[in-house]
PAZA-337557 format. One record per residue (C-alpha): x, y, z. Coordinates in nm, 2 decimals, m for minus. Layout:
BEGIN
<r xx="X" yy="Y" zz="Z"/>
...
***
This chain:
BEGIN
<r xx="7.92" yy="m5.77" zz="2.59"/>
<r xx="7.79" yy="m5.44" zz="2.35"/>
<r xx="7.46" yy="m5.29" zz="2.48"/>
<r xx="7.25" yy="m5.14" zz="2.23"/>
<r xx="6.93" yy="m4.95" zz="2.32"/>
<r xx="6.75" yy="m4.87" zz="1.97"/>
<r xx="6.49" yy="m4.64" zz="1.98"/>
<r xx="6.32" yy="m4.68" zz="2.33"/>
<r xx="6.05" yy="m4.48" zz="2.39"/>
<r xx="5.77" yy="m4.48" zz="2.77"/>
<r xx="5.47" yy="m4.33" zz="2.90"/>
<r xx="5.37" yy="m4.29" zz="3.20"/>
<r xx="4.96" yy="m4.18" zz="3.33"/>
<r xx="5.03" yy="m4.00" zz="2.92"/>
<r xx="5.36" yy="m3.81" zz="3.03"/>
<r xx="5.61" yy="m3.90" zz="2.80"/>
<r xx="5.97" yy="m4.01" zz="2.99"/>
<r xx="6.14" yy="m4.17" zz="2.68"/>
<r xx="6.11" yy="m4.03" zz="2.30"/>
<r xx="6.27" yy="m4.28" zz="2.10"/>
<r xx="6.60" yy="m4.33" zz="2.33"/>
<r xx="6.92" yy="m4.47" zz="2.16"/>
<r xx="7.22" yy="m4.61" zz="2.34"/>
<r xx="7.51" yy="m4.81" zz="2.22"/>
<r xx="7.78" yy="m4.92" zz="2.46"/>
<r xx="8.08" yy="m5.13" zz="2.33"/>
<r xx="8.22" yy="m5.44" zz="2.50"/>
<r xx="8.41" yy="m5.35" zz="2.78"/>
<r xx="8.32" yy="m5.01" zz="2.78"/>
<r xx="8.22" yy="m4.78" zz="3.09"/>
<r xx="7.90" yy="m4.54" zz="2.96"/>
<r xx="7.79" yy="m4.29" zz="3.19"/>
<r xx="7.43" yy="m4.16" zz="3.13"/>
<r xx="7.43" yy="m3.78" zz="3.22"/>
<r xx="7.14" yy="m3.64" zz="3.33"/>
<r xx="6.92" yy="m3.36" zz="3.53"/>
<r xx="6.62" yy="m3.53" zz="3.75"/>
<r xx="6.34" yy="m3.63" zz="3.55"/>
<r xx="6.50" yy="m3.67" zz="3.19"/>
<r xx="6.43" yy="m4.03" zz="3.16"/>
<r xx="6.75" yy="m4.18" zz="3.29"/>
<r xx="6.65" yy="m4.43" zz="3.58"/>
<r xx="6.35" yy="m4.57" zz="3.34"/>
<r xx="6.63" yy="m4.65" zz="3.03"/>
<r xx="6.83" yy="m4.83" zz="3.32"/>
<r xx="6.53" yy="m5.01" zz="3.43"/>
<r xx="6.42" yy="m5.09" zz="3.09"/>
<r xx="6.75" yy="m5.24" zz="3.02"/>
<r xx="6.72" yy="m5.40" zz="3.32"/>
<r xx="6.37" yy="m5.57" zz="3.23"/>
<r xx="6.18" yy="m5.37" zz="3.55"/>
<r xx="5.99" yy="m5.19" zz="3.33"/>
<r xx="5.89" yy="m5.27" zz="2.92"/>
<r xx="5.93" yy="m5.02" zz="2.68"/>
<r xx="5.63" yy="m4.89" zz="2.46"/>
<r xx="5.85" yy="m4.92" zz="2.11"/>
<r xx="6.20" yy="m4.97" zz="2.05"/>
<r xx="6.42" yy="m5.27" zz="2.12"/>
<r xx="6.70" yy="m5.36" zz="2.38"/>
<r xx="6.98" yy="m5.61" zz="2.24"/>
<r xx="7.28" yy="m5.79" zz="2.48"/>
<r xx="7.58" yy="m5.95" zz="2.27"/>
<r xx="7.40" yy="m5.91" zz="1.95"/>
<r xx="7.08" yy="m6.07" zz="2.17"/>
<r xx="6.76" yy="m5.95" zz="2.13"/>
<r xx="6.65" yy="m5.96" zz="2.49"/>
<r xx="6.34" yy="m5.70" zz="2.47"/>
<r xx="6.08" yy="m5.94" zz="2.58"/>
<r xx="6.27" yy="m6.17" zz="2.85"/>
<r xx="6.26" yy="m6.07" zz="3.18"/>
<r xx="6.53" yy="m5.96" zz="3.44"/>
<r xx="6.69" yy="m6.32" zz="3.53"/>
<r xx="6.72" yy="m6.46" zz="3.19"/>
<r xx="6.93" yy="m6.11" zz="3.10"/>
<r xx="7.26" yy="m6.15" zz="3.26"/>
<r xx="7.20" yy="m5.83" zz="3.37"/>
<r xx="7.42" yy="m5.68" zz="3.72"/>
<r xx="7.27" yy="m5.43" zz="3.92"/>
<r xx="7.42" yy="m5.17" zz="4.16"/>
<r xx="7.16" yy="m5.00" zz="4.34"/>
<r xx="7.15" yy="m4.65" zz="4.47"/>
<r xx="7.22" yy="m4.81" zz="4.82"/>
<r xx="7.41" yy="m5.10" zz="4.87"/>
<r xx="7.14" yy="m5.27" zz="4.97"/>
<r xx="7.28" yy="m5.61" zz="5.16"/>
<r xx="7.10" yy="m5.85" zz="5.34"/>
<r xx="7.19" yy="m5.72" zz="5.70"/>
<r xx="7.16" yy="m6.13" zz="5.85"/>
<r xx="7.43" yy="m6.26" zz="5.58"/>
<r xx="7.74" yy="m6.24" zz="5.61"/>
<r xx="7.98" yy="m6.08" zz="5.35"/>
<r xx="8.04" yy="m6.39" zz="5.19"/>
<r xx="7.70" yy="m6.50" zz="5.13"/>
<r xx="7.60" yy="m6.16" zz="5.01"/>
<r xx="7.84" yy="m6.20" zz="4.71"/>
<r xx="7.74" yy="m6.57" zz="4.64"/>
<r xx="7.34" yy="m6.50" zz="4.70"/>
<r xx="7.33" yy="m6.45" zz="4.29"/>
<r xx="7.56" yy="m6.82" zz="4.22"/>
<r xx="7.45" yy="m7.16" zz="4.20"/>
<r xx="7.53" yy="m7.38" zz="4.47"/>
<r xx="7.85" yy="m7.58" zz="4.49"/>
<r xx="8.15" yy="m7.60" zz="4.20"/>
<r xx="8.36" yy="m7.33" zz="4.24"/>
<r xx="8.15" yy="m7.13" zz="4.45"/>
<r xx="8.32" yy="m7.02" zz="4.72"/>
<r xx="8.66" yy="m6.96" zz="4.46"/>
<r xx="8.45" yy="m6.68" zz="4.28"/>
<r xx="8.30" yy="m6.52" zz="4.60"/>
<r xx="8.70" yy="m6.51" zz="4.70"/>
<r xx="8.76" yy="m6.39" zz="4.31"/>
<r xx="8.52" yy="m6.11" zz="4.33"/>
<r xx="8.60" yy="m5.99" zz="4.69"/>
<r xx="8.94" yy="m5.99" zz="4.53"/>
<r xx="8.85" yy="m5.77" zz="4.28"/>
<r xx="8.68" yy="m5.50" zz="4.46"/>
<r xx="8.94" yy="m5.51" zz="4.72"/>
<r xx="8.79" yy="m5.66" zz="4.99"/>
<r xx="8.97" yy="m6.01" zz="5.05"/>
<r xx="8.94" yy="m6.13" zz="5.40"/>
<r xx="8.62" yy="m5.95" zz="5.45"/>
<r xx="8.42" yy="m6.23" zz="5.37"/>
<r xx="8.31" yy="m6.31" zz="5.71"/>
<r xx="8.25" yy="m5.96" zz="5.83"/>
<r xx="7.86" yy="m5.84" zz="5.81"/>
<r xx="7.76" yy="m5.58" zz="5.65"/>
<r xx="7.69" yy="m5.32" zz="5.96"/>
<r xx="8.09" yy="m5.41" zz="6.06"/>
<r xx="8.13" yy="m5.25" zz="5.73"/>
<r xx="8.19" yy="m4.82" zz="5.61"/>
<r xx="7.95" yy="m4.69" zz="5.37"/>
<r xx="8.21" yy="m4.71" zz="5.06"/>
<r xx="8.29" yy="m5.11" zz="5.15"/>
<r xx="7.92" yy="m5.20" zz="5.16"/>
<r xx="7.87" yy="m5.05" zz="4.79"/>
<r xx="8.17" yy="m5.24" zz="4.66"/>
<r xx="8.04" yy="m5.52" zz="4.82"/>
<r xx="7.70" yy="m5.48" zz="4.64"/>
<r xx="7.91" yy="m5.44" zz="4.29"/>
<r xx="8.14" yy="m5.77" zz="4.38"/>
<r xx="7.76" yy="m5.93" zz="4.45"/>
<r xx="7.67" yy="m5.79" zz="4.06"/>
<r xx="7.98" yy="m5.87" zz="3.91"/>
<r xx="7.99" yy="m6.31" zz="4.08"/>
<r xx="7.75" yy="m6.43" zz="3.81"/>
<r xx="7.97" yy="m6.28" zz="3.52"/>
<r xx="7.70" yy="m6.05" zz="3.42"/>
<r xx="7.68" yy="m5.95" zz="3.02"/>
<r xx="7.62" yy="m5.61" zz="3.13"/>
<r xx="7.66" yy="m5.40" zz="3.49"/>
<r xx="7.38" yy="m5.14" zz="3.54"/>
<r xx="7.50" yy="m4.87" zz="3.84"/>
<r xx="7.18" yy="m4.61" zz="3.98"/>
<r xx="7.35" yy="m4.37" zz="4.08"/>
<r xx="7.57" yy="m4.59" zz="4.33"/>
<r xx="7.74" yy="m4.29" zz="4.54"/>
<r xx="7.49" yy="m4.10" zz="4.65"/>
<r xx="7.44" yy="m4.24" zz="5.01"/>
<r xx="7.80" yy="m4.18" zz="5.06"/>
<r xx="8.01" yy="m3.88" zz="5.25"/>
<r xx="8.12" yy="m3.62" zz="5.00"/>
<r xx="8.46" yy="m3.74" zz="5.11"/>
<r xx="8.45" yy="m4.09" zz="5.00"/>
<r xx="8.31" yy="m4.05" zz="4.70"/>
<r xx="8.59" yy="m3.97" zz="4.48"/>
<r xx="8.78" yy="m4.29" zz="4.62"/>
<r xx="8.52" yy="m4.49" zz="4.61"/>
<r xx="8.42" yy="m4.39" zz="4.27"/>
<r xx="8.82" yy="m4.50" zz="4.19"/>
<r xx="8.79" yy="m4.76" zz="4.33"/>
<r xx="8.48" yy="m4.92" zz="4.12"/>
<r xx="8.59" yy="m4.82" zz="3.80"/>
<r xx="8.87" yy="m4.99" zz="3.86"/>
<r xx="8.70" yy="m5.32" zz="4.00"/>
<r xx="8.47" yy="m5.29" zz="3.64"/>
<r xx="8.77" yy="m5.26" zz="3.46"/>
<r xx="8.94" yy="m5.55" zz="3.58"/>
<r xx="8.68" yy="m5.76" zz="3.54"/>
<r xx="8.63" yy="m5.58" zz="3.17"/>
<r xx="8.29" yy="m5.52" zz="3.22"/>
<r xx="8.04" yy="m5.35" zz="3.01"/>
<r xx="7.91" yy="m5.12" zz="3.22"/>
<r xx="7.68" yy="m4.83" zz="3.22"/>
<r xx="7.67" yy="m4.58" zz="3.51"/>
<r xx="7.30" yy="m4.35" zz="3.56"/>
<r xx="7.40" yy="m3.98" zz="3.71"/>
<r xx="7.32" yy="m3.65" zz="3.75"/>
<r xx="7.66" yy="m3.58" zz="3.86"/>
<r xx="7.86" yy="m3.42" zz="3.62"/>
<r xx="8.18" yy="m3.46" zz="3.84"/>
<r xx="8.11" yy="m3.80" zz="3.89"/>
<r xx="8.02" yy="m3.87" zz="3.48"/>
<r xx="8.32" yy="m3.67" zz="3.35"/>
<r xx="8.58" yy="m3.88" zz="3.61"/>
<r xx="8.50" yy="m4.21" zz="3.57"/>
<r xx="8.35" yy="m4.28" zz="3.20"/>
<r xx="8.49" yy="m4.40" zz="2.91"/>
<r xx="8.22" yy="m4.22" zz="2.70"/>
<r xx="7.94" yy="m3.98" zz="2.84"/>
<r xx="7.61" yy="m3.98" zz="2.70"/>
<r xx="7.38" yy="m3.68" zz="2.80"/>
<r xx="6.99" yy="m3.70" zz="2.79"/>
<r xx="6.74" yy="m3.46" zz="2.75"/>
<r xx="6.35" yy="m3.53" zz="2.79"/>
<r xx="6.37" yy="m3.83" zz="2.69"/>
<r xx="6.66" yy="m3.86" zz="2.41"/>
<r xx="7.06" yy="m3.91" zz="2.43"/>
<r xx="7.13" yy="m3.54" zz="2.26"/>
<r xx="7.52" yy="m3.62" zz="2.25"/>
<r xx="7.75" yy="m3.89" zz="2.32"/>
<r xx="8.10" yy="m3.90" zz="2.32"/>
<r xx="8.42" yy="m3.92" zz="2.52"/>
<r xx="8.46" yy="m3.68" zz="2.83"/>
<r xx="8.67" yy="m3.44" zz="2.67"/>
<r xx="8.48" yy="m3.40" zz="2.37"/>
<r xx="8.17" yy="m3.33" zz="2.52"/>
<r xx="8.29" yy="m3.09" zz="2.70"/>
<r xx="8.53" yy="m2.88" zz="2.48"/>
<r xx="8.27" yy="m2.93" zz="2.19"/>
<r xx="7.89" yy="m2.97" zz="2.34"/>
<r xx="7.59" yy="m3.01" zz="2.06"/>
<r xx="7.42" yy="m2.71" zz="2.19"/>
<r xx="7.40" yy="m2.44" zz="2.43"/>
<r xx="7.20" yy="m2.67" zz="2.70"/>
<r xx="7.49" yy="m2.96" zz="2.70"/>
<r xx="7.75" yy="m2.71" zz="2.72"/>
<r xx="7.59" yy="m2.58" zz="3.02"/>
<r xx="7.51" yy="m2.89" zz="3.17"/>
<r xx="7.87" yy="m3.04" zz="3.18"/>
<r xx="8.01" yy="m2.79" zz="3.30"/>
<r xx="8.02" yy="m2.41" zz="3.44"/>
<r xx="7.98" yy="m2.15" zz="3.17"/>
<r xx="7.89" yy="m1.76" zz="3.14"/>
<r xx="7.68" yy="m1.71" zz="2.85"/>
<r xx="7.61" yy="m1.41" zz="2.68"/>
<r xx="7.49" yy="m1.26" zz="2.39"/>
<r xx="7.66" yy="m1.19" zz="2.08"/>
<r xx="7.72" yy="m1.17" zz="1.72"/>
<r xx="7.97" yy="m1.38" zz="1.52"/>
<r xx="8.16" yy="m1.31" zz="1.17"/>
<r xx="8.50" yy="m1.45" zz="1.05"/>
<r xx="8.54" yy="m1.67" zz="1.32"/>
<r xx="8.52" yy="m1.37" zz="1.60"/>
<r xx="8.22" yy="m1.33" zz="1.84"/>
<r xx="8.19" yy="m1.00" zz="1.97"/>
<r xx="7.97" yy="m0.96" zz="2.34"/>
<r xx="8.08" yy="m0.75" zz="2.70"/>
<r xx="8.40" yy="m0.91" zz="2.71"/>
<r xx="8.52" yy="m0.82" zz="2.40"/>
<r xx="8.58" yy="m0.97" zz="2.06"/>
<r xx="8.69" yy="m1.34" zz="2.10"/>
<r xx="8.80" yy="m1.60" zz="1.86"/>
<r xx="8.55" yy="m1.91" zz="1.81"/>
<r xx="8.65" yy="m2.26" zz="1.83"/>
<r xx="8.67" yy="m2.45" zz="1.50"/>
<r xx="8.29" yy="m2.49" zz="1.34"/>
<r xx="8.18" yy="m2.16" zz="1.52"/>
<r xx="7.90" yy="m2.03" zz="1.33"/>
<r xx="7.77" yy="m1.67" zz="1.21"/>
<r xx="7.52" yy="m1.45" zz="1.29"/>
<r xx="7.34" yy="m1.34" zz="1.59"/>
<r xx="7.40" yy="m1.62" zz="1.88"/>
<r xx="7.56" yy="m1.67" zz="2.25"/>
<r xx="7.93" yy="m1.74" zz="2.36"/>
<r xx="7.97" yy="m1.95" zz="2.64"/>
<r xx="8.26" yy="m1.92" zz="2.79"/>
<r xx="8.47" yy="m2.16" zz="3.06"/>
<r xx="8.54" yy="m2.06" zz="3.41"/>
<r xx="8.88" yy="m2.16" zz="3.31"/>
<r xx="8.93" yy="m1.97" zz="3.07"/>
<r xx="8.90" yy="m1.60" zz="3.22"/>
<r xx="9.24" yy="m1.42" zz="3.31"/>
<r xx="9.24" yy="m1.20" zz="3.63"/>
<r xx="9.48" yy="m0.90" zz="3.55"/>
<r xx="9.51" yy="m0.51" zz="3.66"/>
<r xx="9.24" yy="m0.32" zz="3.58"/>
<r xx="9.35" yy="m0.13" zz="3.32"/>
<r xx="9.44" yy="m0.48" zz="3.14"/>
<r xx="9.11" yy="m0.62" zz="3.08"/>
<r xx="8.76" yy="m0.56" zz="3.13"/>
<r xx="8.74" yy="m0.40" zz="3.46"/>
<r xx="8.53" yy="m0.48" zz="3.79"/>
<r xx="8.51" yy="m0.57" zz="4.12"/>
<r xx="8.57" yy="m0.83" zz="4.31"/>
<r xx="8.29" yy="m0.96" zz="4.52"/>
<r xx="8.35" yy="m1.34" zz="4.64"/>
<r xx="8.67" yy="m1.56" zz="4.69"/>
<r xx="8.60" yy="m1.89" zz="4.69"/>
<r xx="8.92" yy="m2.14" zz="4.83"/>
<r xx="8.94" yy="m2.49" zz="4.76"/>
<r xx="9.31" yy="m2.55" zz="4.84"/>
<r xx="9.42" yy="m2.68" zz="4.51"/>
<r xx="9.27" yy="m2.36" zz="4.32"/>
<r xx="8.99" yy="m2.15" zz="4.39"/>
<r xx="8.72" yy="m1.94" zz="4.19"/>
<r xx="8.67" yy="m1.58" zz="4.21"/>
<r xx="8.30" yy="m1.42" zz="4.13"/>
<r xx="8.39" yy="m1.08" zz="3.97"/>
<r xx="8.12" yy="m0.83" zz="3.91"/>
<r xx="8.23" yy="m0.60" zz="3.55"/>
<r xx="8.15" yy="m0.25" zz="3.50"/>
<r xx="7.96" yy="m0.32" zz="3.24"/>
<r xx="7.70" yy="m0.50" zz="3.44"/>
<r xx="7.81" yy="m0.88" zz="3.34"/>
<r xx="7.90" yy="m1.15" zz="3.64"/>
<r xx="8.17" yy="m1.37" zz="3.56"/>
<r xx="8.33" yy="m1.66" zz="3.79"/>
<r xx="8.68" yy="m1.72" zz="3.71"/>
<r xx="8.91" yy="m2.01" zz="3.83"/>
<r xx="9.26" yy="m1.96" zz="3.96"/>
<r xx="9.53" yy="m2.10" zz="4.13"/>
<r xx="9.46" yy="m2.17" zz="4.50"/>
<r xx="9.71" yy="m1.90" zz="4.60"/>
<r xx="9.53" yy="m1.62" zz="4.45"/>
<r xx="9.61" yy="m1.29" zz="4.61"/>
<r xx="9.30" yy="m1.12" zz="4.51"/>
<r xx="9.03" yy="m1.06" zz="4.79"/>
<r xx="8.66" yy="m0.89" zz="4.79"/>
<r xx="8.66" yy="m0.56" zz="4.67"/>
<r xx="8.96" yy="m0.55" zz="4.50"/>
<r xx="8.95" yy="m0.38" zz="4.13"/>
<r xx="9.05" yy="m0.66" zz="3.90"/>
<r xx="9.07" yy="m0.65" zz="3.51"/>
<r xx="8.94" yy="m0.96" zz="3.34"/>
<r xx="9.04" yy="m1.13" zz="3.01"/>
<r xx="8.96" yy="m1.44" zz="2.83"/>
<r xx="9.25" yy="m1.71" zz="2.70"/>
<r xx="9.18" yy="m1.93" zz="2.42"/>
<r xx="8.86" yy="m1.98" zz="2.16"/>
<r xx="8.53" yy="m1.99" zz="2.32"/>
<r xx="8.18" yy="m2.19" zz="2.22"/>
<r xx="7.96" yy="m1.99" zz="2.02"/>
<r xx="7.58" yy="m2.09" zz="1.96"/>
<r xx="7.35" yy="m1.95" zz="1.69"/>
<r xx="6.99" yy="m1.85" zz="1.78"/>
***
């Protein structure tokens, strides 16, 4: 079902958290709401919810007005932070706790553990079971009633570094075969970018940009999403004709670039590690591997620190001279 936040705005002791929030999510959609800590993102999720009532602004489900009911009469699912099972039930009866008794109960505890990948665990309790198969039982337990909408707090943060990326595969595609409107509360850009549909990124209190993945971060609203979403080194410049001139030279603007005195911000990416006397020069001062690629931190003669991704098999090492260039149009922001 389409989830459409209009307008939401909360106090709290006088501090402001929401400032007229606006969400839309379409049917079947997967909305992730990118955030630092403290912009408002866990109180629009518990809004939605019904934990919490808004001071203005209305919450609709399916074209349903549902600002004033509370939490059960929603059809609201909820994955929480932590998995949060009932340690005496069993798997099972975890995933039915939410169901009416008798019909076809025990057929959509077996449909659900089905979809999250976990048939044949339904007997198993919950300390028998990893970290990553306790939160996609808690998501099976969300999705059993056949919720109109599937609210996730930030569902991978108890887990290893290790299992989150398979775990986070794992749910998407659980929500997507049960074609679930979903929205998904982070402050991990990784996590956001991976697994969304479309990404909406708040600021104190207000959604500042929403969009797909790619769009938001090839063309961000303002300096502070484009640094938010991703790395970026920003410096000063000045713009004319589509060209921004700053310390690494003059560099052409992505379509829209602007005029004037600003900042380019420019991709990790997007820098070229060549001889010396090919780019802007400077020294190496930290290789970073990560197997697949790896980034290196390059300190320029003319004072400015870049970080600059490569492939993993990069030959450079600390204190090598390096020159640097930049591929491509980079994101320019007028002041």
């Amino acid at each position: 079902m389409r989830l459409k936040v209009d307008g939401v705005s909360k106090e709290f002791g006088g501090t402001r958290v929401l400032a007229g929030a606006s969400l839309s999510v379409a049917d079947g959609e997967l909305a992730a709401v990118l955030g630092p800590s403290g912009c408002g993102k866990t109180t629009l999720l518990r809004i939605v919810a019904g934990f919490e009532s808004a001071d203005a602004g209305t919450v609709a489900i399916g074209g349903v007005d549902v600002t004033g009911l509370p939490p059960e009469r929603r059809r609201i699912g909820i994955v929480p932070q932590e998995a949060a099972l009932f340690p005496h039930l069993t798997v099972a009866r975890n995933v039915a706790f939410g169901l009416p008794r008798g019909g076809r109960r025990d057929e959509r505890v077996a449909e659900c553990l089905n979809l999250v990948g976990l048939s044949g665990y339904g007997e198993r309790m919950p300390h028998e079971l990893s970290g990553g198969q306790q939160q996609r039982v808690a998501l099976a337990r969300a999705l059993a009633p056949r919720p109109g909408v599937v609210l996730l707090d930030e569902p991978f943060n108890a887990l290893d570094r290790s299992l989150r990326v398979s775990v986070r595969e794992d749910v998407r595609d659980a929500l997507k075969k049960a074609d679930a409107t979903a929205v998904l509360v982070t402050h991990d850009q990784e996590e956001a970018m991976s697994m969304a549909d479309t990404v909406a990124v708040m600021r104190e209190g207000l959604i500042v940009q929403k969009g797909d993945p790619a769009s938001v971060y090839a063309a961000p609203h303002d300096l502070g999403v484009a640094t938010f979403v991703g790395e970026a080194v920003v410096l000063d410049a000045s713009a004319e004709r589509g060209v921004a001139s700053c310390a690494l030279g003059s560099l052409p603007l992505r379509s829209g670039g602007g005029g004037g005195r600003g900042r380019v911000a420019v991709r990790p990416e997007q820098f070229v590690v060549t001889p010396p006397e090919a780019g802007v020069a400077g020294l190496v001062e930290r290789v970073e591997f990560f197997g697949h690629d790896a980034a290196l931190t390059v300190a320029l003669d003319n004072g400015v620190v870049i970080r600059a991704r490569t492939r993993g098999d990069v030959p450079h090492r600390p204190g090598d001279r390096v020159g640097v260039g930049v591929e491509g149009p980079v994101l320019f922001f007028e002041l």
